[in-house]
N, C-alpha and C positions, 0 to 999 in steps of 0.2 A: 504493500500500500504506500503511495507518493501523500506525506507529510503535505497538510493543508498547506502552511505557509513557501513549500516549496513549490508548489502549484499554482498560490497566487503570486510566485517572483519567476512562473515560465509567462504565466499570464499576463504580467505587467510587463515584461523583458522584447515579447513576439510582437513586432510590428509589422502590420499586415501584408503590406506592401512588400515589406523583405521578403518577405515569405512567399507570398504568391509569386514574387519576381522569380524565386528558383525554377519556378514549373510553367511559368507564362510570360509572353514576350510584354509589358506594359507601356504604355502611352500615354502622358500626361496630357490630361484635358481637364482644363482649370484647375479646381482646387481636391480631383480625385483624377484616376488612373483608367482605361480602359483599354479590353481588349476581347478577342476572341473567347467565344467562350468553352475552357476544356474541357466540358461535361457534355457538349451534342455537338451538333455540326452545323450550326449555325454560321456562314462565313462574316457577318456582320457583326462590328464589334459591339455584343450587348452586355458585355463583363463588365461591370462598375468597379473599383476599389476606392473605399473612401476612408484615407489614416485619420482624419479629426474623428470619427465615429468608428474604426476598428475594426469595418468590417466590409465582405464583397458582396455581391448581389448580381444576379444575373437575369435581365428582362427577356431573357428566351425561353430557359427551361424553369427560370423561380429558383434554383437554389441560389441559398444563400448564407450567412455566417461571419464567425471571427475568423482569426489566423488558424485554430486548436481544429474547427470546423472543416477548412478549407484542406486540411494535410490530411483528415479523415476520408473528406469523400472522395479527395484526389489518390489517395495512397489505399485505398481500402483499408482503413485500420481501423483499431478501436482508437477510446478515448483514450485508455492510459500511454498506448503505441503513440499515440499524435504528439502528446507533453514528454513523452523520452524523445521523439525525435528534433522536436523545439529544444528542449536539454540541450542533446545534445551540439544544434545548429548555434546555440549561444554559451555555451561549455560551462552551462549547469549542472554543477554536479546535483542525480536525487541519491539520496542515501535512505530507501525503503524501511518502512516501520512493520511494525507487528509481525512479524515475520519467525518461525520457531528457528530452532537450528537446522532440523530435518528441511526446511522449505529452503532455508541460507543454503545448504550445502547441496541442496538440490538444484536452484537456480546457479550454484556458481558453477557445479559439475556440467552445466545444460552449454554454459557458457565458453567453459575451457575446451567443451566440443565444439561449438563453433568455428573457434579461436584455430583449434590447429587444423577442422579441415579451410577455413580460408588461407593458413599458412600454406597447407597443401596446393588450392588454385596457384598462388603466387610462385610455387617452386616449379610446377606442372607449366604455367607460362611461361617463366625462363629459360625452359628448357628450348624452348623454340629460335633464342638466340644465338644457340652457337650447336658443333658439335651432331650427333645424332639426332637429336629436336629437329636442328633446323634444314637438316639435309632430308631426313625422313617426316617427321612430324610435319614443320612450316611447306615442305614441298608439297603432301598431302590437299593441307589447305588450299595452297594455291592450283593443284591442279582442279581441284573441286571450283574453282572460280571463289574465295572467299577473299575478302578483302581485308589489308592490315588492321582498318577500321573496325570490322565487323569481331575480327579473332580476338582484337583487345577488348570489345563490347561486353560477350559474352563468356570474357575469361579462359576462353579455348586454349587446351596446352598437349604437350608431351608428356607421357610416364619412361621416363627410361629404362633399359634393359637389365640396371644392375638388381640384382635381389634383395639389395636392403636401401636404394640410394635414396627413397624418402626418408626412410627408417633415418638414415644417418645424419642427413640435413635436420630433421624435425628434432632429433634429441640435442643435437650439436646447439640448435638454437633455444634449446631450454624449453623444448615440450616434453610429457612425458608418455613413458611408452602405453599406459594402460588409455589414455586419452585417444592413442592413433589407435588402437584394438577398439577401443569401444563406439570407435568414429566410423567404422565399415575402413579403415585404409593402411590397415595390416592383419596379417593374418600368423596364426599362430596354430604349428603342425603338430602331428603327435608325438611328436622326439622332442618336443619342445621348441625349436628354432622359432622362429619370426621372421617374418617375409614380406614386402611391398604386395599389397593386394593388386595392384595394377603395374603391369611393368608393357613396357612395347606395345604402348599405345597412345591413340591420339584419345583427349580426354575435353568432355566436356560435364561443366559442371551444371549441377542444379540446384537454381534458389529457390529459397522460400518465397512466399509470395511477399513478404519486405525485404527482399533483398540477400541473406545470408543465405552463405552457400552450405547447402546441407548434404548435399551426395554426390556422386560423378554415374558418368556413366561414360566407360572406354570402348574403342574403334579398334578390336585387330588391325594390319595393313600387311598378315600375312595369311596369304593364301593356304597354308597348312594348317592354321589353327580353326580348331574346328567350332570355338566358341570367338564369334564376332564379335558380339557384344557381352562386354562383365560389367555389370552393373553394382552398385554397394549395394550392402545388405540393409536388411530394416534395422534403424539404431533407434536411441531417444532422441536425436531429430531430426531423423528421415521415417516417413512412413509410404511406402511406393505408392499405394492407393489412395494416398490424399497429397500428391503433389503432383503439377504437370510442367513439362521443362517448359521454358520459356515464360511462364505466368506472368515473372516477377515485371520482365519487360514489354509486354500485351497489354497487362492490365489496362491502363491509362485510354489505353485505344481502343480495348473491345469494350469500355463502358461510352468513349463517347463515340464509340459508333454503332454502337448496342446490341454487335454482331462478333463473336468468335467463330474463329478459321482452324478447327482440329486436325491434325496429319500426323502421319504417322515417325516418321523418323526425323533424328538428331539433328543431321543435316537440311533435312526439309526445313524444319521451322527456322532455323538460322537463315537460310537462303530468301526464303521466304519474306523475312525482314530484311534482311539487302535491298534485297529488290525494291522496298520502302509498303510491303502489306504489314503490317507490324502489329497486327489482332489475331495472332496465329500464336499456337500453342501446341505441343506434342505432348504425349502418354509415355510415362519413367519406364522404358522396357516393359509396359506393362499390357496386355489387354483393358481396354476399355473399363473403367470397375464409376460404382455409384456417388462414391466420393469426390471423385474428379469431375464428374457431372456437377456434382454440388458445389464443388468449388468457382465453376463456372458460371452456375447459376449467380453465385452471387455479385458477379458485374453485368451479365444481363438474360435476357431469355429469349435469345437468340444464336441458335449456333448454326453453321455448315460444317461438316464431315467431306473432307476431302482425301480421299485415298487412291491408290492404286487402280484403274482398271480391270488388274486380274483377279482371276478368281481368290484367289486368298484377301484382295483388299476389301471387292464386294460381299464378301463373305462379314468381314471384320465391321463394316459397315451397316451392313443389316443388326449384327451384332450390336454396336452400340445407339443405331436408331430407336432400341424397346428401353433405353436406360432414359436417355432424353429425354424422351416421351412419357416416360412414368415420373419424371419429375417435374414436369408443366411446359419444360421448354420449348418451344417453337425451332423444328428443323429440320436443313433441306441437306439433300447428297449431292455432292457433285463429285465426279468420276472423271479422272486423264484417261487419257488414251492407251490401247494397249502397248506395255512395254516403256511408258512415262510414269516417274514418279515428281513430286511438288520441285523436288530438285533439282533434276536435267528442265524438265517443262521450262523454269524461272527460267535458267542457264540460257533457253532457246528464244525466249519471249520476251518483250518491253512490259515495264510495269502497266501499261493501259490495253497489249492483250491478254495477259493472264485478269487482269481487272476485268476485263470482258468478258472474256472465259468461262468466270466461277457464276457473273451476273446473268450471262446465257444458259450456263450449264445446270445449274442450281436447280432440285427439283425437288418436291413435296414428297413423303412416303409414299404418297399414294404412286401419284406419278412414275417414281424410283421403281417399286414394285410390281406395279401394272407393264411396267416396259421390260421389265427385266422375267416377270411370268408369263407375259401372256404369248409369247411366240412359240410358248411350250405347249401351254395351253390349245392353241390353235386347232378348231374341230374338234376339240374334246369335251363333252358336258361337263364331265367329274372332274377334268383338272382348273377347268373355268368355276365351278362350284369351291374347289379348294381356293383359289386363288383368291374367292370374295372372301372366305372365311378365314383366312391369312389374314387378310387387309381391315377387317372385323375385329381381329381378336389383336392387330395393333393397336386399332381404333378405340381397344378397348382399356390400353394402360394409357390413355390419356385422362388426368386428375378432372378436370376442368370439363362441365358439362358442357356450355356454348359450344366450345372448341371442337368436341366429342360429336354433338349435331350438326356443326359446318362440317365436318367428313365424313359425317353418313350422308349430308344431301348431295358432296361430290361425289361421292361412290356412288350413291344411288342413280346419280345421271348417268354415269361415266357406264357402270355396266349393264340400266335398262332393270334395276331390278327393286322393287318397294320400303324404304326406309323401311316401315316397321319389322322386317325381316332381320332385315340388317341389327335393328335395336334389340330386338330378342336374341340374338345371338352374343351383340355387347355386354348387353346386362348382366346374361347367363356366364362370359367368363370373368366379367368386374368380381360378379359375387363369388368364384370359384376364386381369382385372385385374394379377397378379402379373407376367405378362407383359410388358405393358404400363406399370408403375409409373414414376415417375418418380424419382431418385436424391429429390430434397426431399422427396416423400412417402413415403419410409420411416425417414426418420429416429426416433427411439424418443424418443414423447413421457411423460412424465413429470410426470402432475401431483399438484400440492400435496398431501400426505397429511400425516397426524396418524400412520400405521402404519410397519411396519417388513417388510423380508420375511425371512422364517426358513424356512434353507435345510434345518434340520435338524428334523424335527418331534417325532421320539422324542426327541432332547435339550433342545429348547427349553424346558418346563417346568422343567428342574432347574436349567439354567444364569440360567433369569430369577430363580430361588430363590438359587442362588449369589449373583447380581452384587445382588440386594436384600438379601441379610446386609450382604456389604460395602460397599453405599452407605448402609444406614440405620447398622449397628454396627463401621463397620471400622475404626475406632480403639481398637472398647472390649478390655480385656483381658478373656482366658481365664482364670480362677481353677477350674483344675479341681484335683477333690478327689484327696488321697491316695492313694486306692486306684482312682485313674482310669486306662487304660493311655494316658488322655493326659500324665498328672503327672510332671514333669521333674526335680519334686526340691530344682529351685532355683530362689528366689524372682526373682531378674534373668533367666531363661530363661522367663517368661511371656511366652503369644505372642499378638498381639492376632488379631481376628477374621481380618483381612486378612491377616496372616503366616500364620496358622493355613493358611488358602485356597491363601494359595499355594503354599506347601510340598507340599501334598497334589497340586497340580496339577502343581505341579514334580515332585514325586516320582515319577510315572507319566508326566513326559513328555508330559501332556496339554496340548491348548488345545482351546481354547471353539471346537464344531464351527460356531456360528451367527457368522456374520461381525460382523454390529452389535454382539452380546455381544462378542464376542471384543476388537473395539475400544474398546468403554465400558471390560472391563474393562483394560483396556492402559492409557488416557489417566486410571482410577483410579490403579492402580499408577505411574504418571510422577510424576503430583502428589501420590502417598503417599509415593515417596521422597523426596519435597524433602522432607518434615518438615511438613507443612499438616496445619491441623486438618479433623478431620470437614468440619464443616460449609465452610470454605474448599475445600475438595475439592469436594464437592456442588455449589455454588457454581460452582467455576471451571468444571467440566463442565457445569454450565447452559448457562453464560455461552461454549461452545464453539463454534468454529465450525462444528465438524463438528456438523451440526443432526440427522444421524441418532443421532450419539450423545445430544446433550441431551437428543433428543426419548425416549430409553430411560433416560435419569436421570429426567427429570421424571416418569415412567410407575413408575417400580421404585423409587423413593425417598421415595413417598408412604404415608401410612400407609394408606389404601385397599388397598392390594397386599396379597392375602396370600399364605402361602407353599402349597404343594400338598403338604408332609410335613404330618405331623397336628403341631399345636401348640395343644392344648387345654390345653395347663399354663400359655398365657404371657399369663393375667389373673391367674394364682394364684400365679404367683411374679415373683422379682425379675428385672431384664433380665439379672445375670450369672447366674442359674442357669438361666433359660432358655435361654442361647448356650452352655453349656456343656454343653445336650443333645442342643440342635438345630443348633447347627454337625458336630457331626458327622456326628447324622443325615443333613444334607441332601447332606453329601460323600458320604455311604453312598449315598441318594438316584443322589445323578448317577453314581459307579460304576455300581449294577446297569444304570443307564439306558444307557449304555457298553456294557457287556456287550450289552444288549438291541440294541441298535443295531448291534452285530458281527454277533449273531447272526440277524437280520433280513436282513445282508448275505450270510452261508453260506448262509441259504435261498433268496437270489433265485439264486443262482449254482449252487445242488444241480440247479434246474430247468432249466438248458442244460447240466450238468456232463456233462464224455464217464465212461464207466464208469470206465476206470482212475482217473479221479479223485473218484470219487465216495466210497470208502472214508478216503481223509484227511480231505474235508470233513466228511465223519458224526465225525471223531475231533475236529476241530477243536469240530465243533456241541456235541459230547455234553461235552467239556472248560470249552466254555464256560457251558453251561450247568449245569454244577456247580459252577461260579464263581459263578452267580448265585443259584443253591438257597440256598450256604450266606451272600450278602450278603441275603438275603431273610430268612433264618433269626436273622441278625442284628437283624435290621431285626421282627422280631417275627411278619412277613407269612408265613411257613410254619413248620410244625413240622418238630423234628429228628426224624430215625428213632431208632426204638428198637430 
């Protein structure tokens, strides 16, 4: 755990600007910064940065945030991941609290792995400068078309032939030997000796998805060895099935372009970013597994599978089409040519025909599998009856009903045959699936969103109007007038916007029916009673860990938001006489909204009601709804009876 006070000196230390400058090209325009925005593909610069206020905003996709904010969404990390890497960008030291000894000697053991396999990259790269590296290793490279740019990017190196020559380097420099054993990057035989797990190979490494290098995975470059690829073993941090190579450097790309590019081999993906696709991503020597999907999922829900045209790659493909699809994602196949893999293809091609390529080539499962069975199929009932029920029983590991109905009514055109056919057969293997599930496959995945969920939808509008007075104005005072039946009479009894709010909320015993509202406004009111100013408030709730709430400051406290009461007075007058017409209104606002939402509830309940109860309900309904006539009446939106 990072010690509060060290937390509020990453907080106070990160200026925003520095910060966004590492990851975005910035431009001053007037008294803030703008640019493209890294979160979509927007070419128009709608990225704001503005350092008097601490924070960026972007008027294309709506995120928005601090500095702590901006290295989360940009880097996929958590909160505590974002203030270690601020730490570190300003060489803060955190000296973590509450911590046993068992957790100390666990984290540092997590650590000193790290440590010596990035020692390892660095020695594996050297190698390439002189000697056997660079006559064998660095020639490798180059004959594969890689660039000196690209080998230094992704840490590509040489393992040399000697039997201990990491071993010797690693210890020489004061690592120790149980570190390289537990790291996957020596091995230890039954006579006892110890061995470079990787010798005579070209190696490349794999990050985590922040960056630390956790595992390699080596290149034979001789024709007698019968094992190609040696990949490291599973250690304490590497786990094969929850990392994919390249992640670390994709990331950024497949979320703003909200599409990942899967292939299959080492060199593929690397090339693949040469050539400037750089939302591409490869599997750890491993087949396809559910994890990696998941990890995918969390930059976006969109992938293509690009493999091999032979039968082993279509094979590998169909294979990981049922994993995607049982996870929510949205995706398409596209297939090279026979005898082309992602990496000659590149070698062959300009970045805008391979970009073509994949945008022509790109096909839906359906599609994929229709073209790929049905020339089998040809004049056959039973193997055209299988093929629907293939196509059915994919249809059927998709989560998400809409999704699940848009590809029964393609199939249904496509093969001339009646949706509901098609549904009794989905159904019938959904529930054999559910049957069958495994505990680890129902866990509830959750990924990365920019949104919020709101449980309340008739109230949602008023309450996002409420908590945007009090995050933009909630310091400012009420100067209402004399003959207001807000006016109190006495000049020390003005209540500022925030008091005003809550009083009224208090007074009725209300709270905010939408859970996210409810909490913003909660962890406002904390940090209003200490005595902080407006914008210290705004601020500290950016800068919060609770990311659901930040993520409803930085959305409600920008001036983009507008409110859904009419406020056509508030370019024509000053900001206190427009709060002292529209804070009321919008409390009037969320009442009737109330009322409506009760009454919403009498009526679902009139329609199962047993008779004897149906007379209170009509007295409740018709009560409430005089409630509401006369706050509508108020509010200008019906006229009084005469």
């Amino acid at each position: 755990m990072i010690p509060q006070e060290t937390v509020d000196l990453i907080l106070d230390t990160a200026q925003i600007a520095d910060v966004v400058s590492d990851f975005v090209t910035l431009k001053r325009r007037g008294a803030s910064f703008v640019a493209c925005c890294p979160f979509h593909n927007e070419k128009t610069p709608s990225f704001y940065v503005t350092p008097s206020k601490g924070i960026y905003k972007c008027f294309g996709c709506g995120k928005a945030g601090t500095a702590v904010g901006f290295v989360m969404e940009h880097e996929h990390c958590t909160y505590v991941e974002a203030l270690q890497y601020l730490a570190r960008k300003y060489h803060i030291e955190i000296v973590e609290q509450e911590e046993s000894a068992e957790d100390i000697a666990m984290r540092q053991r997590r650590e000193s792995l790290l440590l010596v396999s990035e020692f390892a990259q660095k020695f594996f790269a050297q190698q390439l400068e002189s000697g056997e590296g660079r006559s064998v290793g660095y020639a490798y490279f180059q004959k594969r078309g890689l660039e000196d740019a690209t080998i230094a990017r992704f840490g590509l190196g040489w393992a040399p032939g000697g039997k201990t020559a990491l071993i010797d380097a690693a210890v020489a420099a004061g690592y120790k030997m149980e570190y390289l054993l537990a790291a996957g990057l020596a091995v230890q035989h039954e006579d006892g000796s110890i061995t470079d797990k990787f010798r005579e190979r070209v190696m490349f490494p794999v990050h985590s998805v922040s960056g630390r290098v956790i595992a390699y995975s080596g290149r034979t470059l001789r024709s007698d060895n019968p094992a190609k690829y040696v990949n490291s073993p599973e250690t304490e941090i590497y786990v094969k099935s929850r990392n994919l190579l390249g992640i670390y450097f994709a990331k950024a790309e497949i979320s703003r372009q909200d599409k990942c590019i899967l292939v299959e081999g080492n060199v593929d993906m690397v090339m693949m970013h040469q050539l400037g696709i750089t939302n591409v991503v490869a599997s750890c020597g491993t087949s396809l597994t559910i994890e990696q999907v998941r990890l995918i999922h969390k930059f976006t829900e969109n992938a293509t599978i690009m493999y091999d045209g032979d039968p082993a790659g279509i094979h590998a493909a169909i294979r990981g089409l049922g994993l995607f699809l049982s996870e929510g994602l949205n995706v398409k196949i596209v297939l090279l040519p026979d005898g082309e893999d992602p990496d000659s293809f590149c070698r062959q091609h300009t970045l805008a025909e391979v970009q073509d390529y994949i945008a022509r080539g790109e096909k839906d499962f359906i599609a994929f599998k229709t073209d790929l069975l049905l020339s089998e199929a040809a004049g056959d009932p039973l193997k055209k009856a299988n093929l629907i029920n293939d196509i059915a029983d994919t249809i059927a590991e998709i989560p998400d009903a809409v999704k699940r109905s848009v590809y029964v009514d393609a199939t249904s055109r496509k093969f001339g045959i009646e949706s509901s056919i098609l549904f009794e057969r989905i159904n019938k293997g959904r529930r054999k699936m559910q049957d069958d599930a495994r505990p680890e496959y129902q866990e509830e995945i959750v990924p990365l969103q920019s949104g919020w969920v709101e449980e309340n939808k008739t109230l949602a509008p008023a309450e996002r109007d409420l908590l945007n007075l009090i995050l933009t104005y909630g310091c400012e005072t009420l100067d209402f007038e004399s003959d207001s039946e807000y006016y109190s009479g006495f000049e020390e009894d003005k209540l500022t916007v925030a008091d005003f709010i809550r009083a009224a909320l208090e007074g009725d015993d209300s709270r905010l029916a939408n859970s996210v509202y409810a909490d913003a406004y909660d962890a406002y009111m904390a940090l209003y009673d200490e005595g902080l100013s407006q914008q210290e408030i705004v601020t500290g709730l950016l800068n919060s860990q609770n990311r659901r709430v930040a993520d409803v400051v930085a959305q409600l406290s920008t001036e983009k938001y507008q409110l859904t009461v009419s406020d056509y007075a508030r370019a024509l007058t000053t900001v206190s006489s427009w709060l002292v017409v529209n804070v009321p209104k919008t409390i009037l606002v969320y009442n009737e909204k109330r009322i409506q939402d009760r009454i919403n509830g009498i009526l679902s309940e009139m329609k199962n009601a047993a008779p004897e109860d149906e007379t209170a309900l009509m007295k409740d309904l018709m009560r409430y709804q005089n409630a509401q006539r006369k706050i509508k009446q108020k509010l200008g939106r019906e006229k009084k009876n005469i």
